[in-house]
ZAMARGU-4260 file (C-alpha; in steps of 0.2 Angstrom, whole numbers, plus 5000, padded with zeros to 4 digits):
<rodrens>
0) 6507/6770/6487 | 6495/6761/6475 | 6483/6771/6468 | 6464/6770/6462 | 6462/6779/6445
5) 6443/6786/6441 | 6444/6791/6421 | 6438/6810/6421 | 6420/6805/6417 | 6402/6807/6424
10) 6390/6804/6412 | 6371/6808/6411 | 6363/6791/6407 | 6344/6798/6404 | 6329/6801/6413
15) 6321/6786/6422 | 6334/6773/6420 | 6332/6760/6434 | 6351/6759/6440 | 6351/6738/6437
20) 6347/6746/6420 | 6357/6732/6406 | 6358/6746/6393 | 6368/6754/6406 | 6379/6741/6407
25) 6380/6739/6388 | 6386/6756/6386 | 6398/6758/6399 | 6406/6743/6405 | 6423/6735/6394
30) 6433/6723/6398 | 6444/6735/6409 | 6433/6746/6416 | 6419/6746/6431 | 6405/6758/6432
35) 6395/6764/6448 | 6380/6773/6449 | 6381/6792/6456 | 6362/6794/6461 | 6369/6811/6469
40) 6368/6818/6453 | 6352/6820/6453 | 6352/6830/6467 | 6365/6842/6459 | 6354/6844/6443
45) 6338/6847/6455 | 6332/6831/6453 | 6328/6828/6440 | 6326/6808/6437 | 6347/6810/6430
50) 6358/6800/6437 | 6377/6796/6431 | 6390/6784/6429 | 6407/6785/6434 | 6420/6772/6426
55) 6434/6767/6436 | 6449/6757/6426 | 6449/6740/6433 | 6468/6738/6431 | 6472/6753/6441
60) 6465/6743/6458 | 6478/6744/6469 | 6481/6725/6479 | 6478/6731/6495 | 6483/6723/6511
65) 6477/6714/6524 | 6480/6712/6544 | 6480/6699/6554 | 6477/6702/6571 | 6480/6692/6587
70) 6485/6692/6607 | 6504/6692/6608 | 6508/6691/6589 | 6518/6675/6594 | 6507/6661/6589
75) 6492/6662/6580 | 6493/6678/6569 | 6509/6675/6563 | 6503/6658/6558 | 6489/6665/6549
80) 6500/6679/6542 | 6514/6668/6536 | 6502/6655/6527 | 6491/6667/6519 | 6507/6677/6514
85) 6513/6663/6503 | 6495/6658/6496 | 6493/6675/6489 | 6511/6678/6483 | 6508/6685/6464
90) 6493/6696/6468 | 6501/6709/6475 | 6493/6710/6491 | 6504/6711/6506 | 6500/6704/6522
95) 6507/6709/6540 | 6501/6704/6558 | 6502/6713/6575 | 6494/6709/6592 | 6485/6718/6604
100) 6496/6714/6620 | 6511/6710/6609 | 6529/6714/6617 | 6538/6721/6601 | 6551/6713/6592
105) 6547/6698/6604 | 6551/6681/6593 | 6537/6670/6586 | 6535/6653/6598 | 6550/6643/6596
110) 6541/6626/6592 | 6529/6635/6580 | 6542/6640/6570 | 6549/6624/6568 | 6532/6618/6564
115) 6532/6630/6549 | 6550/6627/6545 | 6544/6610/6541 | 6529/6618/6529 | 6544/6626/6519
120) 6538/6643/6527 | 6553/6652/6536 | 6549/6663/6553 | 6564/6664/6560 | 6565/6682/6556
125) 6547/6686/6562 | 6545/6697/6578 | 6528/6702/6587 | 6522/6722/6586 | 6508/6730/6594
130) 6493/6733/6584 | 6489/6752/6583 | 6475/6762/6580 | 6486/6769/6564 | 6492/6751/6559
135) 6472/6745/6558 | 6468/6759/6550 | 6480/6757/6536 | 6474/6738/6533 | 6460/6735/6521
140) 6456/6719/6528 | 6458/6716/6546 | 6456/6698/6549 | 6456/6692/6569 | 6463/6677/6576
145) 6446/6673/6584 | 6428/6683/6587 | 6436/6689/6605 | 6448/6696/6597 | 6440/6704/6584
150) 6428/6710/6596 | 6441/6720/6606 | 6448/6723/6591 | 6435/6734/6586 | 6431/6741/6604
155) 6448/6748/6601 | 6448/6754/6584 | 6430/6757/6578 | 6435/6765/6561 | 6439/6746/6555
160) 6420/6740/6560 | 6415/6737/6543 | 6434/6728/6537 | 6436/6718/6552 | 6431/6700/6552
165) 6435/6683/6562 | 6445/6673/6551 | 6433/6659/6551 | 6419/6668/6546 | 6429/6677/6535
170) 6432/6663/6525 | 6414/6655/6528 | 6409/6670/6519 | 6421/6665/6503 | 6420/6646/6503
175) 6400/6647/6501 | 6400/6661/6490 | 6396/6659/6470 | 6409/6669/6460 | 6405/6689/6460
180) 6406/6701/6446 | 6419/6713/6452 | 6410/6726/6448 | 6390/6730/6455 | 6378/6745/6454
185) 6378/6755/6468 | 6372/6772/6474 | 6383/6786/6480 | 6384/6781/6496 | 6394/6767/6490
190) 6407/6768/6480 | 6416/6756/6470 | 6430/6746/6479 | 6448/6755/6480 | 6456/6740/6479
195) 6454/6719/6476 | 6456/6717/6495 | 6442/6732/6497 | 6432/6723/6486 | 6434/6706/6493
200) 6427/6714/6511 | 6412/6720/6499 | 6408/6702/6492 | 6409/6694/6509 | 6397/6708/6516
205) 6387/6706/6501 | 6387/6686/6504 | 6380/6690/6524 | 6361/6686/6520 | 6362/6669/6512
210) 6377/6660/6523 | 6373/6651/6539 | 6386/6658/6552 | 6400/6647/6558 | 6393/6641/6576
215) 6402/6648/6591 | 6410/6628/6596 | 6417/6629/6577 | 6422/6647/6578 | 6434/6644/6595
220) 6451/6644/6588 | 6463/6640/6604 | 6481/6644/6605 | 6489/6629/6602 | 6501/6620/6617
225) 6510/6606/6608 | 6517/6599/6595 | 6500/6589/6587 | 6492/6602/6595 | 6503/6616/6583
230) 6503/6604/6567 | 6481/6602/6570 | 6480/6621/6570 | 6492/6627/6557 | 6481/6612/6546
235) 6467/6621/6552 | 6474/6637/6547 | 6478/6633/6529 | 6461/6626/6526 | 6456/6645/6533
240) 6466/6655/6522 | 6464/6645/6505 | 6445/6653/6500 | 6452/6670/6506 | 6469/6667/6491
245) 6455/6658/6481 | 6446/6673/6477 | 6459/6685/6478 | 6468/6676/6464 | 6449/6676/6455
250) 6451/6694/6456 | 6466/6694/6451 | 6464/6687/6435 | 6446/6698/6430 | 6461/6714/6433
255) 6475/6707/6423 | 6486/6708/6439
</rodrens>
């Protein structure tokens, strides 16, 4: 199991430091190494205006993984899956699929296999499993095929609220955002990410405010019924996943992973 390393430090920074401070940053922050702001320490010290830092060692992030979830795990999610597997292959993050109504160990769709076959993407040993409360809860990222099934999705499983997105607005969230520091102030209540694909769901909650929403007409991503129809989606698909291995790869390289 990957693990996230916090160096045995918390440090008073002084008395009335503002936490977007630059001195703060100055005398904490190396190339390796991401501070956070405990504003809690205050309250341990009886408030009084303290508050610390706590550095965490960039290269000690764990990859994280990410879900994709869908209906039957035949069709869609496995597309997504398999594409966004191989577009972040060297990151270390690993990426699985499962379906809400999915029949295990029932085989992907015949004619999408052959579709990704063709892509240089081999499914023929991919079978469908049911997504569980424990298998959404161990994914960092759960990404769903479309904003019905992320909303049952999380009717479901509340705990993944927050890490739960549709997979077009997902990537609407990346594709229009500048490049992110990987590493931001932020109170107690918040601390820093466990993992790039933990921090990824922070950038894209972070980039909420100033991206205009997919509308619902773009947002519909329908199970595809033949052959153009399964070459249109899985086109559609790639263009879906490359921000997401975009900025994973970004993070990637600020980690030395």
């Amino acid at each position: 199991m990957f693990g996230l390393h916090d160096l045995p430090i918390t440090q008073p920074i002084g008395r009335g430091k503002s936490r977007s401070d630059p001195s703060i940053a100055c005398a904490c922050v190396g190339v390796n190494f991401v501070p956070y702001v405990d504003r809690s320490f205050a309250d341990r010290t009886g408030g009084c205006g303290l508050f610390a830092v706590k550095v965490v060692r960039l290269d000690a992030m764990k990859p994280g993984r990410i879900l994709v979830v869908g209906d039957g795990n035949v069709c869609r999610s496995p597309v997504f899956h398999l594409l966004l597997a191989r577009a972040v292959q060297g990151t270390g993050v690993i990426v699985g699929s499962a379906g809400l109504t999915a029949l295990p160990d029932d085989p992907i769709e015949r004619a999408v296999q052959h579709a990704l076959v063709s892509r240089g993407i081999e499914a023929a040993y991919f079978t469908a499993r049911e997504a569980t409360p424990e298998l959404l809860d161990s994914a960092d990222l759960v990404l769903a095929v479309d904003r019905v099934v992320r909303t049952t999705t999380v009717q479901y499983a509340p705990a993944v609220l927050r890490r739960t997105f549709a997979v077009v607005d997902f990537s609407e969230l990346l594709s229009q955002s500048t490049r992110d520091r990987l590493w931001t102030f932020r109170g107690s209540e918040q601390a820093p990410a466990d993992g790039l694909v933990d921090e990824l769901v922070n950038v894209a909650h972070r980039r909420r405010p100033d991206v205009q929403g997919v509308s619902a007409g773009q947002a519909r991503i329908v199970a595809p019924v033949d052959p153009a129809g399964i070459e249109r989606f899985i086109d559609s698909a790639e263009a879906l996943v490359r921000p997401i291995a975009d900025r994973l790869f970004e993070m990637a390289s600020q980690t030395g992973q």
